[in-house]
Structure formats: C-alpha cells, structure tokens
N, C-alpha and C positions, 0 to 999 in steps of 0.2 A: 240403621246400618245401610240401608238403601243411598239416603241421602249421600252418607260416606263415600260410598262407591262412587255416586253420580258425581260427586266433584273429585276424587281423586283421578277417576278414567280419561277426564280431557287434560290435565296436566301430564299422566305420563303419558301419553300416545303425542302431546304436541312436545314433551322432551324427549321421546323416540324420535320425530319427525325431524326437529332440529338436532340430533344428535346425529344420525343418517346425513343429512344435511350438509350440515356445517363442519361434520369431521370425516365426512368419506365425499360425498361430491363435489362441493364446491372444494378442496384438497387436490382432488383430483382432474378437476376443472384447468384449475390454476395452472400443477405441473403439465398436461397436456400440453393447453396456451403456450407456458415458457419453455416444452423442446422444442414447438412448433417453431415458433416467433424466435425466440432467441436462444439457441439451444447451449453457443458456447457461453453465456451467462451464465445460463440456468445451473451449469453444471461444472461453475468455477473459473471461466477463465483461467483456464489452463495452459499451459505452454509447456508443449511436449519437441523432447528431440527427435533425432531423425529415424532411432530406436522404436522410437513410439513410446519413449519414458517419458513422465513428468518431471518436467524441470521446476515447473514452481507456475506460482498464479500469482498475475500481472495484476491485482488486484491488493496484495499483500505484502511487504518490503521484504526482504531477504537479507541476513546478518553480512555483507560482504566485508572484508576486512584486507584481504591482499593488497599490495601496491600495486599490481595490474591490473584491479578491478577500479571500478569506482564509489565511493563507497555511499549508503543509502544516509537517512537521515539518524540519530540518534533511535531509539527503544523504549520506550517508558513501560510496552509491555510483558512481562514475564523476564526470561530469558533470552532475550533478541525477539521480539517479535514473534513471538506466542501468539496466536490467533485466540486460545482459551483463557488470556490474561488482556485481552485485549483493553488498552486505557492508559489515560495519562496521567502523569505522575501528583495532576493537583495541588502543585507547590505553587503559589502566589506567587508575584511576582517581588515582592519583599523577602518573601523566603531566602534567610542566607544561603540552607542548603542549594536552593536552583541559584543561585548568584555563584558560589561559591564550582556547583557543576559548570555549569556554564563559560565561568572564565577558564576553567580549566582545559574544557573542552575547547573554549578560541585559540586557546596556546597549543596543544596538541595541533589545530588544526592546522595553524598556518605555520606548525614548524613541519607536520608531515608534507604541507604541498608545498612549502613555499612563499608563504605570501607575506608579502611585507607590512608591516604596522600600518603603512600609512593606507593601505587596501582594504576596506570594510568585508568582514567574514559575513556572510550573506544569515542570515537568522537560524534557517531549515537547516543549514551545516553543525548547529551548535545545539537546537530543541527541538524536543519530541513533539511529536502530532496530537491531535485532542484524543486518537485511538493507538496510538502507538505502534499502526499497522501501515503507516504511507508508505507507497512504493516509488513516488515520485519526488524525486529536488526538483530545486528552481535551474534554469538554465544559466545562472549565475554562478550556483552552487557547482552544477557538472562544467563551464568553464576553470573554475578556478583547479578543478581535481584533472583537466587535460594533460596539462605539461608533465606531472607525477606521472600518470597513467603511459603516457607516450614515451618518456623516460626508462619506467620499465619495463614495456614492451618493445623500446629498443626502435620504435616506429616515427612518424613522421606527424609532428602535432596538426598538422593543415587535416592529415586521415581521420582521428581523432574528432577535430572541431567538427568533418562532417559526418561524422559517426552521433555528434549530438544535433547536429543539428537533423538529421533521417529520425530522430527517434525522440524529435520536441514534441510534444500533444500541446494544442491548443487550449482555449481556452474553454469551459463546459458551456454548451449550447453558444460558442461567441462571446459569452461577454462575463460569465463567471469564473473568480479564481483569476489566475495566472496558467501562464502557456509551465507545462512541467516537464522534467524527464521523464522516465521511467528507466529506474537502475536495471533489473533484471531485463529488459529487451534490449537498451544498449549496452551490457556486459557480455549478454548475448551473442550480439553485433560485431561486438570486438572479436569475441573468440573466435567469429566463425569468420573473418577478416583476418585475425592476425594466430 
C-alpha cells in the first residue's frame, strides 16, 4: 500500500501544479498581457457611437442590406453572419448548387448597382469567405456599389469615392492579401458625412 501511495502522490501534486498552472496563471498571464498591449483587441474591436453604444466589431461583417448602405460580402454563416455558426458553406466548386447561387447572385448584383455585362462582377461580391464572418470587400467590389450608394443618398459620387478610399486598409504586414474595405467603418462614414 506504501508503494501505492509513493507513485500516486507525485502524479497528483504535479496534476495540481499544472492544473494551478496552466488554467489559472498562465490564463491570467495572457489576459493581463492583452489589456496591457492591446486592449481594443483583446476585447473585440469594438466600435461604439457617440452614446457610448456598440455599433458592431470591425472584426466581423454586418448583414447590410439598404440601398444607402453598401453592402458587405455574401454569408455562408448562420443567419447573416452568426459568429456562433461561423463557416463556409463547403460546396466545391462543381457544385451546382454554388454555380447555380452564384449566378444568381451576379444577376442580382449587377442589376442592383448597375453594371453592365461587359464589367466583371468582382468574386467577394458574389461568394462567401472560408468563415463566413469578413468584414471587408475588395476596393473594386465598394467601387462598383458608389454610384447606387451616392444615388440614394442623393450625394455627390467624387464624396463617396473618397469615403472609400479614407477607409481602404492595406495590405497585412505590406504584402499579404489585398488592400480591403471595411463595410461597417465606411457605412459609418457615410452616415456621419451624409
């Protein structure tokens, strides 16, 4: 029984020690670190109004749908962009279903803004992301939705173009990805312009 004891007593004291550990210190380590260092990260990149309400996080796309907005990319997750369904829809690219969304979605697109046959419907305009959560089009994608957008705001498309172009992000660290929007900062933008 002795023995017993002598090897069960260094496994649990070193599963207390890593238990203490690795679920209360280093936890606590961490969130410290990220209020310190980065605190609007850590705690959502948030975007609040002038209230002091949450508008939404710049992090996560937003169901926009008005003609005076601009509108974000397609959904694959949940209900618009569910953060708890986050994911893409996983339809191959033979899939008739995604062929079949897809053209449908170019046809809507270019008769909502506009755009003529011979004008390529930019990709991000027409499919969902690998999370279903982007908050960002391409700057091709938020020219092509200016003219709509300026039309129903009754506004002047020159204020528009530089309403996307204040609210282009570049590329990640320089040189990955593409330079993107972000819908919910330049929706933003507009509101509090027009």
């Amino acid at each position: 029984m002795n023995y017993l004891i002598r090897e069960i007593r260094p496994a649990l004291v070193a599963t207390a020690l890593l238990t203490i550990l690795l679920c209360v210190v280093y936890p606590l380590v961490v969130w410290a670190v990220a209020q310190t260092v980065f605190p609007n990260q850590a705690n959502g990149s948030l975007l609040l109004d002038s209230s002091g309400k949450t508008i939404g996080s710049v992090l996560i796309g937003q169901p926009f749908t008005a003609d005076r907005y601009f509108h974000p990319r397609p959904s694959a997750a949940g209900n618009g962009y569910d953060g708890t369904s986050s994911g893409g829809s996983n339809l191959g690219p033979l899939s008739q279903k995604l062929i079949d969304a897809v053209s449908q979605r170019v046809a809507d697109y270019r008769e909502l803004n506009g755009v003529p046959a011979n004008v390529a419907v930019p990709a991000d305009a027409v499919t969902a992301s690998a999370s279903g959560l982007d908050p960002h089009i391409s700057v091709a994608n938020a020219r092509l939705q200016a003219n709509r957008v300026a039309q129903t705001r009754n506004i002047e498309i020159s204020r528009v173009n530089r309403l996307i172009e204040a609210n282009t992000e570049s590329k990640s660290l320089g040189i990955l990805g593409e330079e993107g929007v972000n819908v919910l900062k330049l929706n933003i933008a507009l509101d509090k312009e027009h």
